[in-house]
C-alpha positions in Angstrom: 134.5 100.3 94.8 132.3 102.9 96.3 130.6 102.6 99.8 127.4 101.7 98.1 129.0 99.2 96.0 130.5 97.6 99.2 127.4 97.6 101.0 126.1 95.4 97.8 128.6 92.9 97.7 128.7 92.2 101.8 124.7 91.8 101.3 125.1 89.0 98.7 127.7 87.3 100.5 126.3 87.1 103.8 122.6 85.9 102.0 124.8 82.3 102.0 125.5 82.9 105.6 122.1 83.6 107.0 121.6 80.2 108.5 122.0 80.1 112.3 121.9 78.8 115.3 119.0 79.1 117.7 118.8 81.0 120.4 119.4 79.6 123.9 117.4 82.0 125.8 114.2 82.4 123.7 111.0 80.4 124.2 109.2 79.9 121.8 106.0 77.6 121.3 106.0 74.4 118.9 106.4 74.8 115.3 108.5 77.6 115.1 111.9 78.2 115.0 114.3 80.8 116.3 117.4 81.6 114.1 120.3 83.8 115.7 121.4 86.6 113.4 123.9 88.4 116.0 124.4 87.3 119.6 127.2 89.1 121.9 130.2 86.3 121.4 129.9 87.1 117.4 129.6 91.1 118.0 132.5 91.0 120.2 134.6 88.7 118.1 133.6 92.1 115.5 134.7 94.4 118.1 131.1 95.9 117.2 129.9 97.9 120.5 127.5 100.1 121.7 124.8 99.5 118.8 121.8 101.6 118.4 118.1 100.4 118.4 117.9 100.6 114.3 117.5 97.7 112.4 117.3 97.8 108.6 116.8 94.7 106.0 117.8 95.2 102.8 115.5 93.9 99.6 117.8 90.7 99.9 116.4 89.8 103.0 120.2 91.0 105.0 120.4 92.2 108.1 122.3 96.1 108.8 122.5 97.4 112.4 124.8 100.7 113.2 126.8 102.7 115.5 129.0 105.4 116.0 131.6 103.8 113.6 129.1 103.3 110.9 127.0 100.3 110.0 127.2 96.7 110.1 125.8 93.7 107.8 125.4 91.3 110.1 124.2 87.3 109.9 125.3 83.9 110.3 126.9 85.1 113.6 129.1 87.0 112.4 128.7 90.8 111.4 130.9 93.0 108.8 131.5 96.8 108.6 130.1 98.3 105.4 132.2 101.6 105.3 129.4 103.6 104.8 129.4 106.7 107.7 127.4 106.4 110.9 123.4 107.5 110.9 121.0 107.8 113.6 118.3 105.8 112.2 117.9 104.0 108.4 116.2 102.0 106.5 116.3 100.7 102.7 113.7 101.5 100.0 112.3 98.9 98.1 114.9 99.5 95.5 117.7 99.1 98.0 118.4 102.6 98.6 119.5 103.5 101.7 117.9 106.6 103.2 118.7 107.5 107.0 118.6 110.3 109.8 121.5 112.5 110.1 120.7 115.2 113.4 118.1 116.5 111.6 118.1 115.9 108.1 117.0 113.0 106.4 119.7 112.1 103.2 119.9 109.4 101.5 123.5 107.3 99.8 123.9 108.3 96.2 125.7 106.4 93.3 129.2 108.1 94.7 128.9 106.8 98.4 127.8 110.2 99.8 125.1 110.8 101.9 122.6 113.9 100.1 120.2 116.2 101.9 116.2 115.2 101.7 115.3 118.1 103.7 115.0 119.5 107.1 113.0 117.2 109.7 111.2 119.3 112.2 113.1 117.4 115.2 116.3 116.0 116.4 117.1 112.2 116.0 113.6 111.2 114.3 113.0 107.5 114.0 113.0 106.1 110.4 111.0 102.9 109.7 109.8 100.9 106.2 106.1 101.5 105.6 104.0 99.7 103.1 105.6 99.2 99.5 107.7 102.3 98.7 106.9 104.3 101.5 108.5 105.2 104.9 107.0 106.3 107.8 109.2 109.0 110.4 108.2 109.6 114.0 109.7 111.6 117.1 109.6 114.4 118.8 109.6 117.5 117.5 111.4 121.0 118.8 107.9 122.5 120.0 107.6 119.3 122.3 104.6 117.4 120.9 106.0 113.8 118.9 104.9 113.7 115.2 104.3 110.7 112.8 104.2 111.1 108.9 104.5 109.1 105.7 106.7 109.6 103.2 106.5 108.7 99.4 108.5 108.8 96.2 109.2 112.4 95.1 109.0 113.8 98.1 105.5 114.3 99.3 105.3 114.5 103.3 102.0 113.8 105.3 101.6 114.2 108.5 99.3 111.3 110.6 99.1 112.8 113.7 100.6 114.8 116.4 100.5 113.5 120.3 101.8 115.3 123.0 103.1 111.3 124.5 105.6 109.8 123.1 105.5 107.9 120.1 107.7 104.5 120.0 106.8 102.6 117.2 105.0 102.7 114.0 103.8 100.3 111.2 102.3 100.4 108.4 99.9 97.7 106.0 97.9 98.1 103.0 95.1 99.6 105.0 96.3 101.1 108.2 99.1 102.7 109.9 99.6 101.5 113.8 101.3 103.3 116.4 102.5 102.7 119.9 102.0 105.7 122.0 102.2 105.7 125.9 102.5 102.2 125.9 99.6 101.0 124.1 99.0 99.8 120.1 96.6 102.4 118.4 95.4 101.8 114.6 94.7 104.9 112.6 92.2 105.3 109.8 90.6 108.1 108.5 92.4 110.5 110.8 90.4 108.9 113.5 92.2 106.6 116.5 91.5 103.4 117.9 92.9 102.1 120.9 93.8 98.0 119.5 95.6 96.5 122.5 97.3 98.0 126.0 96.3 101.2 128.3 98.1 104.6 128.5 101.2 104.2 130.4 101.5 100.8 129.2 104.4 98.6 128.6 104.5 98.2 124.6 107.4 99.7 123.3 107.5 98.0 119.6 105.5 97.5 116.6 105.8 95.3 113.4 102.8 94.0 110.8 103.3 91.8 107.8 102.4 93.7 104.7 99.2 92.1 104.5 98.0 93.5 107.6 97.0 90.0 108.6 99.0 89.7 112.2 100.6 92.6 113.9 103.3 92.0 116.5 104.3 93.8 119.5 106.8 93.9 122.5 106.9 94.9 125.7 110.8 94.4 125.7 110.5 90.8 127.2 108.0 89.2 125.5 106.5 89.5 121.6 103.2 89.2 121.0 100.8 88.4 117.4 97.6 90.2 117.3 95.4 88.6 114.4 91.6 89.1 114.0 91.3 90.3 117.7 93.3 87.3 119.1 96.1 87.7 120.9 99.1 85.0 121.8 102.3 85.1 122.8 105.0 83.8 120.4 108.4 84.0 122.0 109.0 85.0 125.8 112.5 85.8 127.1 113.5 88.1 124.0 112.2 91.9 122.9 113.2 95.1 121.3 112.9 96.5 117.9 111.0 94.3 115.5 110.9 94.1 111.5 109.0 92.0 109.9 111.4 90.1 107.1 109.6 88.2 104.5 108.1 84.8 106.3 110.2 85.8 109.7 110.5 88.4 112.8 113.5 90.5 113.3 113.9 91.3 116.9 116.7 93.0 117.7 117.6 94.0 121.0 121.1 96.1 121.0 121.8 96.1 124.6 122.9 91.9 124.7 123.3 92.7 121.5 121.1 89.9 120.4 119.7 89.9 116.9 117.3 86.7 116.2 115.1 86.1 113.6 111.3 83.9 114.3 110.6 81.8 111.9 106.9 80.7 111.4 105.0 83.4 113.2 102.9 84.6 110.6 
């Protein structure tokens, strides 16, 4: 079986096992429940170290994280290596394939379990993240200094959103809109024109997720999450943060430092 074949199977087997425990640590307010994907007893029991801040979830609903040994499925608590090569950042189309940053390329996993050659990004290490549908939206900075956000859609066609000269941490995208965090603070983006939707430059945001519908964005400040919907804001789980994807009817939030991968469950 190729790598790509692998990488199915694991994701079907582990769809059983994606029931879990919940989170000790987390707080969360009534009526909604916290579901542990990967905690730091089940990653070391995998001997899986020294993770990266990418998360990716598969069509299936699975869960993949990475390192420098390749990725991981992870769920139930328990996490197995795909055999498919390490990337920087990835993420998985619609169809379920996987595309991901290599240095500075962007290549995706053909039918053979090789990574091709997209093209050339215009920066080292880009961030890679699932916009709305079949679109993907890369951010980062870029070798002339300034950070660069642009969308990316089936047969190739690049578009670039904006240029800042701070950096750019997080980006999302709905039917409507694409967000940002830059300098700390959520900005939504329309027309080529900026709006400043929640924080202050040199603020504490560091991560962005909205359900496809646009109708509640999330955001972190790396200890707390918070849902923005029709102007309101609330918090929905203190004591947890990092990288959040939103998984249909639930919030990743993966932070790779416990590690600690937990999905919230009635957010939306």
């Amino acid at each position: 079986m190729n790598s790509r074949g692998a990488l199915a199977s694991m994701i079907l087997t582990a769809l059983v096992a994606l029931t879990a425990a919940p989170a000790a640590h987390a707080r969360v307010p009534l009526g909604r429940e916290v579901q542990v994907v990967l905690n730091p007893g089940s990653a070391r029991s995998a001997g899986l170290r020294h993770l990266g801040p990418c998360v990716a979830v598969t069509p299936d609903g699975a869960a993949v994280v990475g390192n420098a040994m390749g990725l991981w499925l992870v769920g139930g608590g328990k996490a197995r290596a795909t055999g498919v090569t390490a990337l920087g950042c990835f993420t998985f189309t619609p169809e379920g394939l996987l595309m991901g940053v290599r240095g500075r390329e962007l290549v995706f996993l053909d039918a053979h379990g090789q990574f091709e050659p997209l093209f050339r990004l215009p920066g080292v290490g880009m961030t890679l993240v699932p916009g709305n549908g079949d679109s993907l939206l890369l951010f980062g900075q870029e070798d002339k200094g300034t950070w660069g956000l642009y969308t990316i859609r089936p047969g190739r066609k690049v578009s670039l959103v904006l240029q800042s000269p701070k950096p750019i941490t997080a980006a999302a995208e709905t039917a409507n809109h694409v967000l940002v965090v830059i300098d700390g603070a959520l900005f939504l983006v329309e027309h080529g024109e900026m709006r400043l939707v929640a924080g202050e430059p040199k603020g504490t945001l560091t991560a962005l997720a909205a359900d496809p519908d646009g109708k509640a964005i999330f955001v972190s400040d790396g200890r707390r999450i918070f849902r923005i919907n029709d102007r309101r804001v609330a918090v929905v789980a203190a004591g947890v943060g990092g990288t959040l994807r939103w998984q249909g009817g639930g919030l990743l939030v993966f932070d790779p430092r416990g590690p600690l991968l937990v999905r919230l469950v009635g957010v939306e």
